[in-house]
C-alpha positions in Angstrom: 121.7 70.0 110.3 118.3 68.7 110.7 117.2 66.0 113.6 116.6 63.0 110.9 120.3 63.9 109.7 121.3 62.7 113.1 120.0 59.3 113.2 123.2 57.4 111.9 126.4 57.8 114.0 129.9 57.7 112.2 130.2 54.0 112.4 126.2 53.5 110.8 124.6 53.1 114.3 121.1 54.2 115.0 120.9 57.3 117.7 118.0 58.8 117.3 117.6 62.5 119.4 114.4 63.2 121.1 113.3 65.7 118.2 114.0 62.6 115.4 111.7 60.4 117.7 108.8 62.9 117.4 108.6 63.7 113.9 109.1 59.9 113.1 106.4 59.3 115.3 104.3 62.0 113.8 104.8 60.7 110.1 103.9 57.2 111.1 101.1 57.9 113.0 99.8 59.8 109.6 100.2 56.9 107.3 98.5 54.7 110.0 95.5 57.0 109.7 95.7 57.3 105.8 95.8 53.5 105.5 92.9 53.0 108.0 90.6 55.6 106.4 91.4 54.0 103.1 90.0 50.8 104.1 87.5 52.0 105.4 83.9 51.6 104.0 82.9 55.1 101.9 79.3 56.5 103.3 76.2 55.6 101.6 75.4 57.7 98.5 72.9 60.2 98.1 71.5 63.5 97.0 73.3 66.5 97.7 72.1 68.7 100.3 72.7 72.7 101.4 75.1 73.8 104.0 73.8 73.8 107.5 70.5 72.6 106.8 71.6 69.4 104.4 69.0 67.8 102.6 65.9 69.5 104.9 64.6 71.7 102.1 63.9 69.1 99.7 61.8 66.7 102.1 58.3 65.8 100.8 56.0 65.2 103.6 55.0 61.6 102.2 58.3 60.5 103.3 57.7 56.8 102.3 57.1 57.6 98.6 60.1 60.0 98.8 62.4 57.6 100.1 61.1 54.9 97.4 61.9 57.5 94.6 66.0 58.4 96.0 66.3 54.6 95.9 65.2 54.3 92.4 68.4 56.9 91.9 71.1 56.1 94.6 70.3 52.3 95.2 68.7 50.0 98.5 71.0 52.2 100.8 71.2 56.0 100.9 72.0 58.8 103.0 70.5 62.1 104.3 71.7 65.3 106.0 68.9 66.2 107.9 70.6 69.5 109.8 73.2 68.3 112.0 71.8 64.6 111.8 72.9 62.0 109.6 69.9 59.7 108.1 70.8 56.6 107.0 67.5 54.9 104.9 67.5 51.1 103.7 64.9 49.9 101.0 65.6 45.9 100.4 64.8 42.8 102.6 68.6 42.2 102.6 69.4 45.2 104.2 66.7 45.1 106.2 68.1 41.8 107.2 71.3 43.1 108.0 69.8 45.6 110.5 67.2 44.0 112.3 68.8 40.7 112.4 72.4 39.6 111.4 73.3 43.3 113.6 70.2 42.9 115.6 71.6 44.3 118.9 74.0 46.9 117.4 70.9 48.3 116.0 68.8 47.8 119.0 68.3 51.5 120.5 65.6 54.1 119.4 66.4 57.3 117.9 64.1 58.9 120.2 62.3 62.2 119.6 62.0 64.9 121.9 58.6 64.7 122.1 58.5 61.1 122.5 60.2 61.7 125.4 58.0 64.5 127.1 54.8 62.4 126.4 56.3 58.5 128.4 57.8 60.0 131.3 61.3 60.3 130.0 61.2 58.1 127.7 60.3 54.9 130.4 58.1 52.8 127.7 58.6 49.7 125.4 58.6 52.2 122.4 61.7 54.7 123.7 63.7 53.0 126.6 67.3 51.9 125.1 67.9 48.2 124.8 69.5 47.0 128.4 68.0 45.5 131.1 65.4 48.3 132.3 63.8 47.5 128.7 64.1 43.5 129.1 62.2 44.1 132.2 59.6 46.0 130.7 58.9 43.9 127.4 59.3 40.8 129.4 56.1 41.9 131.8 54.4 43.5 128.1 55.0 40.6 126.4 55.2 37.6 128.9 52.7 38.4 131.6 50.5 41.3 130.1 49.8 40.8 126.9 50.2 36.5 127.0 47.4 34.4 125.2 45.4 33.7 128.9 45.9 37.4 129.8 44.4 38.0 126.6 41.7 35.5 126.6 41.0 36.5 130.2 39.9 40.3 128.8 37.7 38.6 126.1 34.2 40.0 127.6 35.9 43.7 127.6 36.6 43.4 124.2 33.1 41.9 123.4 31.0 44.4 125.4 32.4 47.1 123.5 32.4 45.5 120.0 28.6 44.7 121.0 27.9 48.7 121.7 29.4 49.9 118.6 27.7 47.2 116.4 23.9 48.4 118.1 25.1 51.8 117.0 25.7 51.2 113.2 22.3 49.5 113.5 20.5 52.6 114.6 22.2 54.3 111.7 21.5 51.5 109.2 18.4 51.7 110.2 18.3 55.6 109.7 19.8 55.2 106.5 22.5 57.4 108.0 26.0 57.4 106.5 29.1 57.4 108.9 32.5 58.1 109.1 33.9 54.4 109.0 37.4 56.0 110.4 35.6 57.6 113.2 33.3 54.9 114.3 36.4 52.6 114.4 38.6 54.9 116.4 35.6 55.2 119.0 35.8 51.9 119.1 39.3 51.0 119.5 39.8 53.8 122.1 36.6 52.4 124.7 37.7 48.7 124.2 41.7 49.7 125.1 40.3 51.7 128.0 37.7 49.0 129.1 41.4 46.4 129.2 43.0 49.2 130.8 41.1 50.1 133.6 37.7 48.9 133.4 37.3 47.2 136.1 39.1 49.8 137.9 37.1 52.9 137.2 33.5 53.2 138.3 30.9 52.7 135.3 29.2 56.0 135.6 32.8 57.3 135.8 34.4 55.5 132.4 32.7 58.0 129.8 34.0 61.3 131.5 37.4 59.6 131.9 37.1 58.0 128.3 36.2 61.7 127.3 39.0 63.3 128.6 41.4 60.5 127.6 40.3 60.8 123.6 41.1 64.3 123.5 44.6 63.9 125.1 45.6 60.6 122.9 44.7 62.4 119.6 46.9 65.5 120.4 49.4 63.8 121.8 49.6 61.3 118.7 49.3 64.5 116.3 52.2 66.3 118.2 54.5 63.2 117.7 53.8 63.4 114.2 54.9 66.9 114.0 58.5 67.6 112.5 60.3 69.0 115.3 63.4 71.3 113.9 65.2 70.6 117.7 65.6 67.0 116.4 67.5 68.2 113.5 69.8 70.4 115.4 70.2 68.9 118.8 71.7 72.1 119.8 68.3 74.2 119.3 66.3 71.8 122.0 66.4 74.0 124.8 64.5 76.8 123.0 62.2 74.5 121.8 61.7 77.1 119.1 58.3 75.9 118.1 57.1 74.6 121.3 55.9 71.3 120.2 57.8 69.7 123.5 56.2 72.6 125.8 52.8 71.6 124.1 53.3 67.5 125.2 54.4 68.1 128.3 51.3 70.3 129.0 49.3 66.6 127.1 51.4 64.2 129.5 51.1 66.3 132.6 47.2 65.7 131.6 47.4 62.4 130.8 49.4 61.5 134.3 46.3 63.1 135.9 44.4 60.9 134.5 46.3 57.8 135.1 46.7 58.8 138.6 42.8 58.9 139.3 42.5 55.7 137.9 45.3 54.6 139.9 43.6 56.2 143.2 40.3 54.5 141.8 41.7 51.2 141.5 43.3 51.4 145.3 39.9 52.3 146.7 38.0 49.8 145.0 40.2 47.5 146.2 40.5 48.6 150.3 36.7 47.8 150.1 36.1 44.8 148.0 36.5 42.5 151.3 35.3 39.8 148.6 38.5 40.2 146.4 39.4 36.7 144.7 43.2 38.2 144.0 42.2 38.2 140.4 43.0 40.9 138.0 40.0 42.5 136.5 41.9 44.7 133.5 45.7 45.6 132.8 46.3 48.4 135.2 45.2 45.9 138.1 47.4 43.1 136.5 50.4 45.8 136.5 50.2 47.2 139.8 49.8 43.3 141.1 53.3 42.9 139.1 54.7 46.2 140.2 54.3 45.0 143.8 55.3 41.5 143.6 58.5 42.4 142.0 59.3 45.3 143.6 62.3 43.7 144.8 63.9 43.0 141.4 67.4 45.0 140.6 65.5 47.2 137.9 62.5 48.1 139.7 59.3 48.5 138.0 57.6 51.8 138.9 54.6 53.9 138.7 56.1 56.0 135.8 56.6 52.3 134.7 53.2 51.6 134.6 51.8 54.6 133.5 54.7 54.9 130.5 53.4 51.4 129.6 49.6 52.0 129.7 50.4 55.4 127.1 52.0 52.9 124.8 48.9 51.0 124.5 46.5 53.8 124.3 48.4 55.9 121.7 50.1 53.2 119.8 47.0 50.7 120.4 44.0 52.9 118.9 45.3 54.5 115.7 47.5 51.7 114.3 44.5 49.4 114.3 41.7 52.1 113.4 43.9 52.9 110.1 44.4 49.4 109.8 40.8 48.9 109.8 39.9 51.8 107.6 41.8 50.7 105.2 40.6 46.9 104.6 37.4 48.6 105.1 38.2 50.9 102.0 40.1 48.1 99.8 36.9 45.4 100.2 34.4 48.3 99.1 35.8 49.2 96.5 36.1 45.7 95.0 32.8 44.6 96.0 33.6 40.7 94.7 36.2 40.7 97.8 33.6 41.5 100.4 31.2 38.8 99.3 33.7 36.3 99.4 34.7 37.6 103.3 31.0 37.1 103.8 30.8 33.9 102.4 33.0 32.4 104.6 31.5 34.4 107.6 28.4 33.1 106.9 29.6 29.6 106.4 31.4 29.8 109.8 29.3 32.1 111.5 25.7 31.7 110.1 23.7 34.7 109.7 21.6 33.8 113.0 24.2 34.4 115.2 27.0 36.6 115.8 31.1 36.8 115.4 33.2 35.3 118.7 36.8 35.8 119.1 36.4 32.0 118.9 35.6 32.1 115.4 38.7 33.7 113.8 40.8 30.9 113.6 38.4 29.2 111.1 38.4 32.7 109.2 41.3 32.4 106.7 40.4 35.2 104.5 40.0 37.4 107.3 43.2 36.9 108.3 44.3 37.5 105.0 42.9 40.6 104.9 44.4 41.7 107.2 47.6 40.6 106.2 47.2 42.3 102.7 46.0 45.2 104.2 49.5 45.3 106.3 51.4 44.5 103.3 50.0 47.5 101.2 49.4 50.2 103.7 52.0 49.3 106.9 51.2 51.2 110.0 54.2 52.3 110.6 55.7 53.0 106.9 59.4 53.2 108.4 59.0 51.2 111.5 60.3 53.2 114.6 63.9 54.6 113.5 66.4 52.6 114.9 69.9 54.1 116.2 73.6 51.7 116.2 75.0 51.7 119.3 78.3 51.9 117.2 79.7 52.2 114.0 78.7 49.4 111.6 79.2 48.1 108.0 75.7 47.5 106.3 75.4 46.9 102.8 78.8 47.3 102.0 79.0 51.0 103.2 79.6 52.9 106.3 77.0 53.2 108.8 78.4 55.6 111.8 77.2 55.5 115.6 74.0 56.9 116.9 72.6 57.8 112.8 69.2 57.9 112.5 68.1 54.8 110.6 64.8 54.4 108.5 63.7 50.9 107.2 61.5 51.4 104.8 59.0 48.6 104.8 56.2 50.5 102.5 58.8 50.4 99.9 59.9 46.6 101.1 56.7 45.2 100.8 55.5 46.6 97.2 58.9 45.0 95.6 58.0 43.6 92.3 60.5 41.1 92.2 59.3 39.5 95.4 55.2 40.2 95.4 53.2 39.8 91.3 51.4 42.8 90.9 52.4 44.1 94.1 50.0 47.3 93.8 46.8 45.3 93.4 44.8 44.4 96.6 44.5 40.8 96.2 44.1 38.8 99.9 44.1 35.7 97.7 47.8 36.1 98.1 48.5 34.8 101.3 46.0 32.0 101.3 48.3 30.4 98.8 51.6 31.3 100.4 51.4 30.2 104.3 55.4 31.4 105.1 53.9 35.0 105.8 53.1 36.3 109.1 53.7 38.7 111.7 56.8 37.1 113.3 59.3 39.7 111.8 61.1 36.2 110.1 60.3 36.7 106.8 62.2 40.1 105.6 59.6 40.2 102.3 56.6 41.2 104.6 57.4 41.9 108.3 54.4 45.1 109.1 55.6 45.1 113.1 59.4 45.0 112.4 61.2 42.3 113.2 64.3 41.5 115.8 64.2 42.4 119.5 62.8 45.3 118.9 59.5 44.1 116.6 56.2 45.0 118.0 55.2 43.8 121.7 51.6 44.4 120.8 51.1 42.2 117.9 49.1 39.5 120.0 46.6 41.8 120.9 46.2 44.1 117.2 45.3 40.9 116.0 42.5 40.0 117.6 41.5 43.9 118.0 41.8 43.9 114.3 40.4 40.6 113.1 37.3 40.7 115.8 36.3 44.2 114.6 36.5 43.5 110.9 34.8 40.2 111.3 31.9 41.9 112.9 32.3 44.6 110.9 31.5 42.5 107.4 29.6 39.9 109.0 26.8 41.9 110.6 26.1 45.1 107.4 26.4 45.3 103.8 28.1 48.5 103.1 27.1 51.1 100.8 29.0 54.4 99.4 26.2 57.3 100.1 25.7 59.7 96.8 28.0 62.4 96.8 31.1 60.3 97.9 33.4 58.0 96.9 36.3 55.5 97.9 39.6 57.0 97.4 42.8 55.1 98.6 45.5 57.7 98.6 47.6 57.8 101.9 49.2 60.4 104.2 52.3 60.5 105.7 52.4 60.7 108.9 53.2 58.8 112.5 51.0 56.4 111.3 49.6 56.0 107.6 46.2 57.0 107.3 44.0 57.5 104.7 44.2 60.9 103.4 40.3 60.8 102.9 38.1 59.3 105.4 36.0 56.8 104.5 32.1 57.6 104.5 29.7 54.6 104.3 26.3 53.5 104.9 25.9 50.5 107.0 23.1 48.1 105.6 21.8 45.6 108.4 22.6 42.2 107.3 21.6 39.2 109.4 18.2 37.6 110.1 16.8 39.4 113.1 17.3 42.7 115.4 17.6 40.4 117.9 21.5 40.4 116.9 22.1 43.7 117.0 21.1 44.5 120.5 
């Protein structure tokens, strides 16, 4: 007789024997789980991928058009099997929504590459750190103290020295008649006037070019490196070989970069043991974050050295090419449609006059500068997919199933080009945000948000504007530009850590205002 035959006595009581107990146990416990996985969410759809290596094979390398296209086919919200690593990629300002704001915190954490890790010291910067209180420490110094309006302002004769150099260069070439390389010249640029904020009033004059030298080199393989696809992100379980050494290869670049960092440190100290005349003011950022680092040493997360230095790679790697490219590109759109440049040059001239040269105190009467750059953004976003973000748990977005620690992409290329939200959203037209003032760089707006949104949006945004909008004022203010024979403007883009222009631009810079006297 079997145990559940057992369960009534002769007179209809229960007694249940220990064996009746288990299996009754056992069968509810299995409709428990049936009903909870039944109501339950279902995954996101998508393609279908191979065993093992999931949907890896069929990757294009311009990931931001090949995401566009699978929504097109599986709708706002799909899913990848990337290897052993679920990728979860949403494609409308409601989803986005749903992520970066209604979920905010859920979605908070990075889904941080290995060699993102090997190049900030662990992972210790703005960009990797998880959301908690070490990373509230570190934006609130970035965002509060570092990069504030009157740290900013206080920097402005940095920025302006270097800006000045560059522009007497493009003279000498204008008046060469000699053709650059626009990217180039702008990366140069960027690169000497993040340095000169960095450490420029830490490191000796004569010193700055070898260490600028140096420095160039390292950021622009680092930056490459990150952009690399790493097959130990896609199978966790592969990182230890580090089968193609990209990891070995940024840990060699970091160890490099340290040393650098650490002379400048050492620099900074000495200069200051013998400046008996030192006012207590900070003459660029690295001096400003050792001052902090010392007066807060006490705090329950301490800010370190690795802090600093993590901090200080954050702003040269994600400072120089995100507004170079931004740069390039405006640079490419208003050549190639000539009547925009003349209007940019109208009002420059209007503001500005043509005897006398761009402030930082002029961009605020510059309104379609400014929305220049915000088309430019809109268009070609620096960061296509924003920095993948990682739930802390399981979640419900869109409707579907989003499970703990997937990789999620937000695809604000695709986002930004939606024809239902922007009229002829291909077309470069600035004109755009002149008449529509909701748009800006606050993350509100989930239409047009280039340096994300939430608690996680961009720390540097302060400062890539006026980088950006000083440059490109001076830029079209001081030259005409010309397109040499032989070459021509084209504005595909490349994948890649940060969207670039697959073709460099190449233009001759025509001296434009009414004496040399302004150039020098």
């Amino acid at each position: 007789m079997s145990p559940i035959s057992n369960i009534f006595t002769a007179d209809n009581t229960i007694n249940l024997t220990p064996h009746a107990i288990l299996i009754l146990t056992a069968i509810f416990s299995i409709l428990w789980y049936l009903s909870k996985r039944q109501t339950q969410p279902p995954l996101p759809p998508g393609p279908r991928g191979l065993p093992i290596v999931g949907n890896l094979p069929f990757l294009d390398p311009e990931l931001h058009t090949y995401f566009t296209t699978i929504a097109q086919k599986h709708g706002p919200i799909f899913k990848l099997n990337l290897g052993s690593k679920l990728t979860v990629v949403v494609n409308s300002p409601s989803l986005a929504r749903e992520i970066l704001k209604d979920q905010d915190i859920n979605f908070s954490n990075r889904d941080v590459p290995l060699t993102g890790r090997a190049a900030t010291y662990g992972g210790l910067d703005i960009v990797w750190l998880p959301y908690g209180a070490e990373w509230r420490r570190v934006r609130k110094i970035c965002v509060l103290k570092l990069l504030s309006r009157k740290t900013l302002d206080s920097f402005y004769e940095l920025r302006r020295k270097e800006v000045r150099e560059r522009t007497r260069f493009l003279y000498k070439k204008g008046q060469e008649e000699s053709a650059v390389n626009v990217g180039e010249q702008i990366f140069v640029t960027m690169m000497n006037l993040t340095m000169n904020m960095l450490w420029g009033g830490s490191v000796k004059p004569e010193e700055m070019e070898s260490v600028g030298t140096e420095f160039k080199g390292l950021v622009s393989e680092v930056t490459s490196l990150l952009g690399e696809p790493n097959v130990s992100d896609f199978f966790p379980w592969l990182a230890r070989i580090d089968l193609q050494g990209l990891v070995k290869r940024t840990r060699v670049c970091a160890q490099k970069l340290d040393a650098v960092l650490e002379r400048a440190i050492e620099h900074m100290q000495r200069l200051k043991r013998s400046d008996d005349g030192d006012d207590g003011e900070s003459k660029d950022f690295l001096q400003y974050l050792m001052k902090l680092k010392d007066q807060e040493s006490d705090s329950e997360v301490r800010f370190t050295d690795n802090h600093v230095k993590a901090v200080l790679t954050d702003m040269v790697v994600g400072g120089t090419d995100t507004s170079t490219n931004t740069i390039e590109f405006a640079m490419a759109e208003l050549i190639s449609k000539p009547e925009l440049i003349k209007r940019a040059q109208q009002e420059l001239d209007e503001v500005v006059g043509k005897d006398n040269i761009v402030e930082e105190s002029h961009i605020t009467r510059l309104p379609y500068i400014l929305a220049i750059m915000k088309e430019t953004l809109r268009l070609h976003p620096t960061l296509p997919l924003l920095v993948p973000h990682r739930p802390a748990e399981t979640a419900v977005v869109g409707g579907y199933t989003v499970p703990k620690d997937t990789k999620i992409f937000v695809n604000v290329w695709c986002i930004q080009r939606d024809p239902n939200v922007w009229e002829n959203p291909t077309e470069f037209h600035p004109e755009r945000f002149l008449d529509n003032k909701q748009f800006d760089f606050t993350g509100n707006d989930y239409t047009y948000f280039p340096f994300g949104s939430g608690r996680r949006i961009c720390a540097g945004v302060a400062l890539a504007e006026r980088m950006v909008l000083y440059t490109l004022a001076t830029l079209l203010h001081s030259f005409d530009w010309k397109i040499p024979d032989g070459h021509m403007v084209d504005l595909e883009e490349k994948f890649g850590i940060v969207l670039k222009l697959k073709t460099p631009l190449v233009a001759l810079p025509v001296p434009r205002l009414s004496g040399s006297n302004l150039y020098l």
